[in-house]
N, C-alpha and C positions, 0 to 999 in steps of 0.2 A: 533155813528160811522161816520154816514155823518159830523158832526163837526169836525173830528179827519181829517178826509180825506179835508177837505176843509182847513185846517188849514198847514197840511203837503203841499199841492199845495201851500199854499204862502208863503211857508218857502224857503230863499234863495238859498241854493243849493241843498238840496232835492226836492224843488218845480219844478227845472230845469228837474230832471229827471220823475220825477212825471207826469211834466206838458207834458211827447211825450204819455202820455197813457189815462192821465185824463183829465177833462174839468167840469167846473161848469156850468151848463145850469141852464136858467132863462126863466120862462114863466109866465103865467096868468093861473090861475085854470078855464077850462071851466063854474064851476059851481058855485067855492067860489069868483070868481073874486078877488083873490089873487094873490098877485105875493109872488112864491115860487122858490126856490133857491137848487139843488143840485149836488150833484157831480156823474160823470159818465163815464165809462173806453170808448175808443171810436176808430176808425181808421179811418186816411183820405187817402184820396188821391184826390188831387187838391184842388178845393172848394167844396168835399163833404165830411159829416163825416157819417159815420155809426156808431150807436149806439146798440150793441144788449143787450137787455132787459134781466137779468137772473133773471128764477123765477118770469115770467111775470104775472102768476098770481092771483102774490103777492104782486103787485105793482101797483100803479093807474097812477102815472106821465103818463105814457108814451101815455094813451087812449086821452089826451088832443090834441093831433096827428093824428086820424082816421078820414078816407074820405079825404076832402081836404088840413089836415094839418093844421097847425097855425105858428105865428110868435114866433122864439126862440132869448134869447141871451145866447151868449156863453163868457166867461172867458179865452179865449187861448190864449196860451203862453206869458200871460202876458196882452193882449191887448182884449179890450172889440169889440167884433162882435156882428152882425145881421143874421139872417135866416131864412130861412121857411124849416121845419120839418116835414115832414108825415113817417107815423106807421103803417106798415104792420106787419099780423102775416101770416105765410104760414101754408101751409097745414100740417107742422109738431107740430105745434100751436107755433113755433120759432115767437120771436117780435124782429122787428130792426125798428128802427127809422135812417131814412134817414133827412141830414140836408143839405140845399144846402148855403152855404155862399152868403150872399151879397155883392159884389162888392166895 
């Protein structure tokens, strides 16, 4: 599914509209020390994006984010970005990943 989705993103005019909703994040595996690659529906506004996790507890990407956060890249709208990422889950056990763009 994540290849389908990542493939529709760089398709020329589907990917256009694609690309106001989705984003391909790029990190390092806290543990495997991999860099891993996927696709994720997101909202900004300014230089931050909020990510929320669906079926967070079915998902590891996102723990790579807890306490201080780490460094993310992101795939938007075309153009290759920098940022730091941390992951909260609130008291409803809702997870968003907050991404603040670098400059």
């Amino acid at each position: 599914m994540n290849g389908a989705v990542v493939a529709l993103i760089d398709a020329p005019v589907i990917g256009r509209l694609m690309g106001r909703g989705f984003v391909v994040i790029t990190y390092v595996g806290r543990r495997s020390g991999k860099t891993i690659s996927t696709p994720v529906n997101y909202r900004r506004k300014g230089d931050t994006l909020t990510i929320g996790v669906a079926m967070a507890d079915k998902k590891t990407w996102w723990r790579n984010f807890l306490g201080e956060g780490g460094p993310i890249s992101l795939h938007l709208n075309g153009v290759d970005r920098t940022g730091h990422a941390v992951a909260r889950r609130d008291e409803r056990g809702r997870v968003t990943v907050k991404v603040q763009l670098a400059s």
